[in-house]
Backbone as numpy.savetxt, mean C-alpha at the origin, in Angstrom:
# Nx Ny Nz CAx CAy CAz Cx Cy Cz
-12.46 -9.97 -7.29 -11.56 -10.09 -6.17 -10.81 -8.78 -6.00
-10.67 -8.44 -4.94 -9.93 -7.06 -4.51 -8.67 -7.16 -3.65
-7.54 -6.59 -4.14 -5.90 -6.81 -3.74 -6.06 -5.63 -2.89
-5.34 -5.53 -1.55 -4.30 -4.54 -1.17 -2.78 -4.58 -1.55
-2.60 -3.63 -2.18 -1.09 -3.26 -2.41 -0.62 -2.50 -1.02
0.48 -2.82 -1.04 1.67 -2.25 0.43 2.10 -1.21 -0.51
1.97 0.12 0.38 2.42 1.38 0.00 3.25 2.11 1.09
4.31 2.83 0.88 4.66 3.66 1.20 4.39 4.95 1.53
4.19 6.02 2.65 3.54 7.24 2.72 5.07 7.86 2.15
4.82 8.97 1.20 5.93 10.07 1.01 5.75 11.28 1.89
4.19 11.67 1.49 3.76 12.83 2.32 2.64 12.81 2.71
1.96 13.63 3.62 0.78 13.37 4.16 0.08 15.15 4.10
-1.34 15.45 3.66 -1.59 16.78 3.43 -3.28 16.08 4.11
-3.80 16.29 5.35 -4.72 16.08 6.24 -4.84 14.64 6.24
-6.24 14.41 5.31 -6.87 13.01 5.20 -6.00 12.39 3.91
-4.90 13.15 3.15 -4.63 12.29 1.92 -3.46 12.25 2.08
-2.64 11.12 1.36 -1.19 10.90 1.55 -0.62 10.64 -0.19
-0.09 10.73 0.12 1.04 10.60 -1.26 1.90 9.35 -1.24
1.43 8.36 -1.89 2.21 6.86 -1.42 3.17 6.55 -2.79
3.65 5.88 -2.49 4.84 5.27 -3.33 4.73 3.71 -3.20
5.06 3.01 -4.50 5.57 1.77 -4.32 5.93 1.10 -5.99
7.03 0.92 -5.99 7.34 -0.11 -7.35 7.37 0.82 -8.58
8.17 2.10 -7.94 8.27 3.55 -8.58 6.32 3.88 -9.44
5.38 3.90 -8.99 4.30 4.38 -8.86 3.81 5.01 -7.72
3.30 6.24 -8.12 3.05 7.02 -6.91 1.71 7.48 -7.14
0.56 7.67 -6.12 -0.84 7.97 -6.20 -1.22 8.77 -4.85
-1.91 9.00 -4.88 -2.97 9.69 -3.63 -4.06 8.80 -2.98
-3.65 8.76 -1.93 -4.60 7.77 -1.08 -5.92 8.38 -0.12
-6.49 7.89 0.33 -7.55 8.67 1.44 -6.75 8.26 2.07
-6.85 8.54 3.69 -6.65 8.20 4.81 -7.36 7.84 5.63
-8.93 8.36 5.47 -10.05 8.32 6.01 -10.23 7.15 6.98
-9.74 6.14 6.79 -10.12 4.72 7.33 -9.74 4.50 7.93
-8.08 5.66 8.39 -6.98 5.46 9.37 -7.16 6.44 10.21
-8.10 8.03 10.46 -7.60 9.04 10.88 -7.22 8.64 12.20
-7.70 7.40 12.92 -7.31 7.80 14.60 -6.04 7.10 14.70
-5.30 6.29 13.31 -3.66 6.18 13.31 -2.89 7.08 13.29
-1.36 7.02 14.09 -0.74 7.71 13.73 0.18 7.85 12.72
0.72 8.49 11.62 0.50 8.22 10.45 1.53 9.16 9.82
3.22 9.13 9.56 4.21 9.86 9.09 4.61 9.23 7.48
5.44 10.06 7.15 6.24 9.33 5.92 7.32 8.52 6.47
7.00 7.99 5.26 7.85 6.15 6.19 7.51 4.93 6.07
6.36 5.16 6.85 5.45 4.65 7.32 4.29 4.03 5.95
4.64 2.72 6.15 3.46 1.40 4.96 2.19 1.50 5.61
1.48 1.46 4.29 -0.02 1.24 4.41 -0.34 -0.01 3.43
-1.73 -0.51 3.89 -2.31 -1.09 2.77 -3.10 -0.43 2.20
-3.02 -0.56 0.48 -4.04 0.61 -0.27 -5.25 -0.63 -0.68
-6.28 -0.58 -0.82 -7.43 -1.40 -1.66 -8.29 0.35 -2.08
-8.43 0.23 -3.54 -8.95 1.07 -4.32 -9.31 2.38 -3.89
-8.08 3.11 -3.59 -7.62 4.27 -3.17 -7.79 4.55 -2.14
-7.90 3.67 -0.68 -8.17 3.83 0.48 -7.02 2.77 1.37
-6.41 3.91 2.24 -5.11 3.08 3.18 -6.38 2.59 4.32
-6.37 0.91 4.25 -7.17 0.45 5.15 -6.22 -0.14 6.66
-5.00 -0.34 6.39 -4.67 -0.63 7.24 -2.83 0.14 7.36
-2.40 0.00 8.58 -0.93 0.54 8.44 -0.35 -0.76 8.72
0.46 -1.06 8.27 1.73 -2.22 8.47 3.12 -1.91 8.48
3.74 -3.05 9.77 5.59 -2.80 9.57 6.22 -3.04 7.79
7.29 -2.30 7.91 8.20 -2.80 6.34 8.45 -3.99 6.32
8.41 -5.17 7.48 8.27 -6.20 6.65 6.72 -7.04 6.46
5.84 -6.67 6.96 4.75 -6.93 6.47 4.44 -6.52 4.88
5.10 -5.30 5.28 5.06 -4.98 3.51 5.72 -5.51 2.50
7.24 -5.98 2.49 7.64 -6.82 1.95 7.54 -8.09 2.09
6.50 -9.07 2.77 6.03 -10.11 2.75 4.89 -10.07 1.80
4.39 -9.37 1.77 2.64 -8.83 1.25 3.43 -9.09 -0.92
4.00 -7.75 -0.74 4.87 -8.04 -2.38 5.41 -9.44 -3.07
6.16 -9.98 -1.99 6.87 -11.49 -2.17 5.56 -12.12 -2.41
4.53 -12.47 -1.96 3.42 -12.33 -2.40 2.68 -12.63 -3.98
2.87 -11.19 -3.78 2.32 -10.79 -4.77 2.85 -10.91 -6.48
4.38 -10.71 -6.12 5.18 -11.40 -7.36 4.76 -12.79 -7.52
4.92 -13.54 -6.59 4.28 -15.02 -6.81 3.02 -15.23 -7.85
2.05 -14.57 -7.32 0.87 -14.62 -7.81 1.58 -14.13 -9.41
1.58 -12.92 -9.74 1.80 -12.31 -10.95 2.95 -13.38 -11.55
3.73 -13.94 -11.27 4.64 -14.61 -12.24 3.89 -16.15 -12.03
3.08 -16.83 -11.66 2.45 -17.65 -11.94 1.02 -17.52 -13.17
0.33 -16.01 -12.65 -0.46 -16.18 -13.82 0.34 -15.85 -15.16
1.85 -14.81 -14.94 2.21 -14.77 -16.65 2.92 -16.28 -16.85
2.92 -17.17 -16.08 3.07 -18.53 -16.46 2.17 -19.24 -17.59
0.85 -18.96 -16.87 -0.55 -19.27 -17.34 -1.09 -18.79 -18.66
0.15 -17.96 -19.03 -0.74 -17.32 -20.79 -0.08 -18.02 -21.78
């Protein structure tokens, strides 16, 4: 199964961005987005190092709320 994480752009250098989220920071493609328009600020969804989609901040913080769910149910599960 494959997650998108909601990221943050910090910076953007052509096709790659510099994202942030949950004090982790990585390098993304952009490739999937070039005909978005596309600043720091500005949330993406990452799936395995590729921003597939752009989303508002609260899509992004819906996406996390989320995602804590999931993660504190499976450390329920051990």
């Amino acid at each position: 199964m494959c997650l998108t994480v909601p990221m943050q752009i910090q910076s953007i250098d052509r096709l790659v961005a510099r994202c942030a989220a949950r004090g982790v920071e990585r390098e993304v493609s952009l490739l999937f987005l070039q005909g978005e328009e596309l600043a720091p600020g500005d949330y993406v969804l990452v799936q395995l190092g590729q921003a597939v989609e752009k989303v508002s901040p609260e899509d992004a913080e819906a996406s996390w709320e989320l995602l804590d769910e999931i993660l504190a149910a499976e450390d329920n599960n051990e």
